[in-house]
RODO-2510 file (C-alpha; in nm, 4 decimals, decimal comma):
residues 168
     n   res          X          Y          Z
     1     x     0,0000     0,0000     0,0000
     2     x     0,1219     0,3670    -0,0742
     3     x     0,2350     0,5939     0,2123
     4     x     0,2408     0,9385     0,2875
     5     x     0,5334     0,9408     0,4582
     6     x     0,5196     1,2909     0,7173
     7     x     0,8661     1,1680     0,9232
     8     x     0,6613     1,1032     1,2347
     9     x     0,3253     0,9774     1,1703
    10     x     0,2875     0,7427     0,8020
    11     x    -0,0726     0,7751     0,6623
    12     x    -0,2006     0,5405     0,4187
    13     x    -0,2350     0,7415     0,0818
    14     x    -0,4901     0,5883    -0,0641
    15     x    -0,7322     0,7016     0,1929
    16     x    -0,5924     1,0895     0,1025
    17     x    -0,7848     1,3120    -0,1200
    18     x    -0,6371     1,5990    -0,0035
    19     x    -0,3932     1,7281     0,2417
    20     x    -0,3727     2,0019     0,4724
    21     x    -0,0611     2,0649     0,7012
    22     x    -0,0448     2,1929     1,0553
    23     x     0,1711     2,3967     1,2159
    24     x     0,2625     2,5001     1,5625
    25     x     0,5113     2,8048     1,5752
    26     x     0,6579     2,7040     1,2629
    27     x     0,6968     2,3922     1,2933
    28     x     0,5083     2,0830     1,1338
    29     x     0,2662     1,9059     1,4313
    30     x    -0,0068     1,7695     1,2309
    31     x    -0,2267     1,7129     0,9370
    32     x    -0,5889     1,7050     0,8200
    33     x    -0,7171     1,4893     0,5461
    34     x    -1,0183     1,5918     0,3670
    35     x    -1,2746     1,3670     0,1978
    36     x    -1,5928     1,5063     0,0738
    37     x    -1,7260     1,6566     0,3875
    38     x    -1,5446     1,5204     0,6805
    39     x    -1,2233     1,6178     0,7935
    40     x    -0,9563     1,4264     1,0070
    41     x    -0,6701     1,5935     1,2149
    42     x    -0,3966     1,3821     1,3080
    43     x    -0,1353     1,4697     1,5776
    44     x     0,0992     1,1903     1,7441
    45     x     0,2657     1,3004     2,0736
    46     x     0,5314     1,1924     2,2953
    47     x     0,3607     0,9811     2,6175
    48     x     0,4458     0,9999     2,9813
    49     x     0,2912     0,5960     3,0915
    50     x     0,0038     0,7743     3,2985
    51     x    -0,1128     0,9763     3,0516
    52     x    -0,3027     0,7652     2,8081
    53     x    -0,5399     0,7902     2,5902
    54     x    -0,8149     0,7735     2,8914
    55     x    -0,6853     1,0391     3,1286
    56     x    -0,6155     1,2418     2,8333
    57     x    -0,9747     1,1543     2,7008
    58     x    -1,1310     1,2515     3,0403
    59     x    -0,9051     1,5878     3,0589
    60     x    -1,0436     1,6710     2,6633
    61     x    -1,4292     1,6223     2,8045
    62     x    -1,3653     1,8275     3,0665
    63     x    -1,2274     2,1033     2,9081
    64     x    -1,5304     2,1139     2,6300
    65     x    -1,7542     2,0882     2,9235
    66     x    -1,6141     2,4121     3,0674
    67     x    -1,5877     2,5848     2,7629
    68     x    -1,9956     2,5668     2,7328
    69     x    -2,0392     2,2357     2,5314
    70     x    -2,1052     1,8703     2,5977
    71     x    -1,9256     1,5593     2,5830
    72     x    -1,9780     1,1751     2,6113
    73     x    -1,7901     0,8872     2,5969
    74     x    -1,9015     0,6190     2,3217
    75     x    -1,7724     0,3011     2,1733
    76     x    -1,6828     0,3400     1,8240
    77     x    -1,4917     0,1845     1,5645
    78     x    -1,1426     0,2497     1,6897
    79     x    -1,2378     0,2336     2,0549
    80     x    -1,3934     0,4295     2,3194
    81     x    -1,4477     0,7924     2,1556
    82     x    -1,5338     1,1214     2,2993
    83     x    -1,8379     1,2739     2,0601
    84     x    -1,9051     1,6261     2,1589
    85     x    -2,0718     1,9552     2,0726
    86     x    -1,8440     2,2884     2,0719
    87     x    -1,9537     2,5686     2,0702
    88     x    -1,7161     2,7555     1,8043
    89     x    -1,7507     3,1051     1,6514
    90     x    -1,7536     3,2116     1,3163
    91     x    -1,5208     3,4283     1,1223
    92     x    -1,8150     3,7374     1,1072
    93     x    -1,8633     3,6678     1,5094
    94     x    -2,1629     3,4398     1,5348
    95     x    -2,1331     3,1270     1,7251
    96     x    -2,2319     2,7827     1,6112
    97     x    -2,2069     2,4250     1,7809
    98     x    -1,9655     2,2417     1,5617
    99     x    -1,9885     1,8145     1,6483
   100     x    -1,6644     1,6982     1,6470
   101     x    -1,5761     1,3339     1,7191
   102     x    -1,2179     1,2557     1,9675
   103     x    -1,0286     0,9177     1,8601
   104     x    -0,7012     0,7859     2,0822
   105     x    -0,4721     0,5757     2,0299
   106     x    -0,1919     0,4902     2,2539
   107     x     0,1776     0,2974     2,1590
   108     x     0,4670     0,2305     2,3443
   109     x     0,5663     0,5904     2,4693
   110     x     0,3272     0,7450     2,2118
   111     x    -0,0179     0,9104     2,1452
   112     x    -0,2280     0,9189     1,8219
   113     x    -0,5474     1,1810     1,8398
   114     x    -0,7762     1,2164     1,5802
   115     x    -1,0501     1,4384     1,5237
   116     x    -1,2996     1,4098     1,3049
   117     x    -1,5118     1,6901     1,1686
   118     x    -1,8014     1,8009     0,9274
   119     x    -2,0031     1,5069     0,8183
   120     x    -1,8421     1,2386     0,9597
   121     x    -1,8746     1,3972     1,3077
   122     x    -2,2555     1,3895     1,2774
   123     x    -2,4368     1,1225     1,5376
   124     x    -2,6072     0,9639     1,2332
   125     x    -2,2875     0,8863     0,9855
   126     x    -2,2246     0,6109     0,8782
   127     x    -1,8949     0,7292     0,6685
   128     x    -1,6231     0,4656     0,7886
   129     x    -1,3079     0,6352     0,5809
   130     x    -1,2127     0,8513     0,9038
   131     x    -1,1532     0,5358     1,0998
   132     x    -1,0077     0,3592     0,8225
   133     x    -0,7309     0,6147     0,7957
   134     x    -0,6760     0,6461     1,1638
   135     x    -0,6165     0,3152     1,2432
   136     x    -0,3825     0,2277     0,9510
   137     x    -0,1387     0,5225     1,0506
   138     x     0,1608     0,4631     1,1557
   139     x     0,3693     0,6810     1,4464
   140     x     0,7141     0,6935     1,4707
   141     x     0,7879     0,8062     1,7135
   142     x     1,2309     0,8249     1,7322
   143     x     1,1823     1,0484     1,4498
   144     x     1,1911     1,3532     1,6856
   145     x     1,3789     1,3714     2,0247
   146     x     1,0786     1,2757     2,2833
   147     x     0,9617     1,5802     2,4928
   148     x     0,6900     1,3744     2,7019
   149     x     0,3639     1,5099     2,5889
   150     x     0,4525     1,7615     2,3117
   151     x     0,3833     1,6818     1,9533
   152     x     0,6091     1,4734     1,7811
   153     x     0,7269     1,6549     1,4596
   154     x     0,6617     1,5707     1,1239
   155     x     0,8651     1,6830     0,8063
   156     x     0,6514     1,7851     0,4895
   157     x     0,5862     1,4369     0,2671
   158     x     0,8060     1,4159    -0,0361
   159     x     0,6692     1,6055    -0,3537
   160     x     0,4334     1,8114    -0,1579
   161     x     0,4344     2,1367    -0,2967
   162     x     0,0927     2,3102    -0,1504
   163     x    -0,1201     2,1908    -0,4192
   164     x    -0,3277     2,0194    -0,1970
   165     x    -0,3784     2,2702     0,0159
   166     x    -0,0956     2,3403     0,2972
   167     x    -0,2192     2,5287     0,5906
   168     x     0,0265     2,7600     0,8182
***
């Protein structure tokens, strides 16, 4: 199978329609993939053993839940899954409840998050691409020097030139 290969987190590129890249004061932390409607951010991060994906999970709920929204736990196809409302506001200053969906992943001192948005977020899809993609990617992560619980950086995939989109 084809890879996107970002340094510190492998993607499977069939799954990729287009790409977006993240960054975080400059540097590379992340990337959204974008199919149809639905949107997938993917971050891997450097793990301390007591912070897995469930206290990390549990700290993410708790934070939406103070910032105004709502969050519950759920069993979904790549485990237990937060599925929230959040309250977000739009560029001209109105405010909107986006539903965003929270996937985890933990590895041997490592973290995979993904977070689904748009259609695939909704409580009624059925779109399974989102969790296809997240649970064939790959961390790796010795390819930056482990800070516990900061991102681990990715480099910019070979012949990506913005075309599909890079974000700053």
């Amino acid at each position: 199978m084809p890879i996107i290969d970002l340094g510190g987190l492998r993607i499977p590129a069939a799954e990729v329609l287009e790409l977006h890249l993240v960054r975080s004061e400059k540097r590379l932390c992340g990337v959204t993939v974008v199919q149809g409607s639905t949107a997938l951010q993917l971050q891997a991060f450097h793990a301390l053993p007591d912070r897995n994906w469930d206290v990390i999970r549990g700290e993410l709920s708790a934070k939406i839940t103070r910032g105004g929204g709502s969050a519950k736990d759920c069993a979904g196809p790549a485990g237990v899954e937060i599925r929230a409302n959040v309250p977000t506001v739009r560029p001209g200053g109105s405010t909107t409840v986006m539903q965003v969906r929270f996937l985890g992943r933990d590895g041997p001192g490592w973290l995979l998050r993904g977070v689904v948005t748009g259609a695939g977020a909704a409580p009624e899809s059925t779109d399974q691409w989102a969790y296809r993609l997240f649970a064939s990617s790959v961390v790796v992560p010795s390819f930056s020097p482990p800070e516990n619980g900061s991102a681990i950086a990715l480099n910019i995939p070979d012949g990506f030139h913005g075309q599909h989109g890079d974000r700053s």
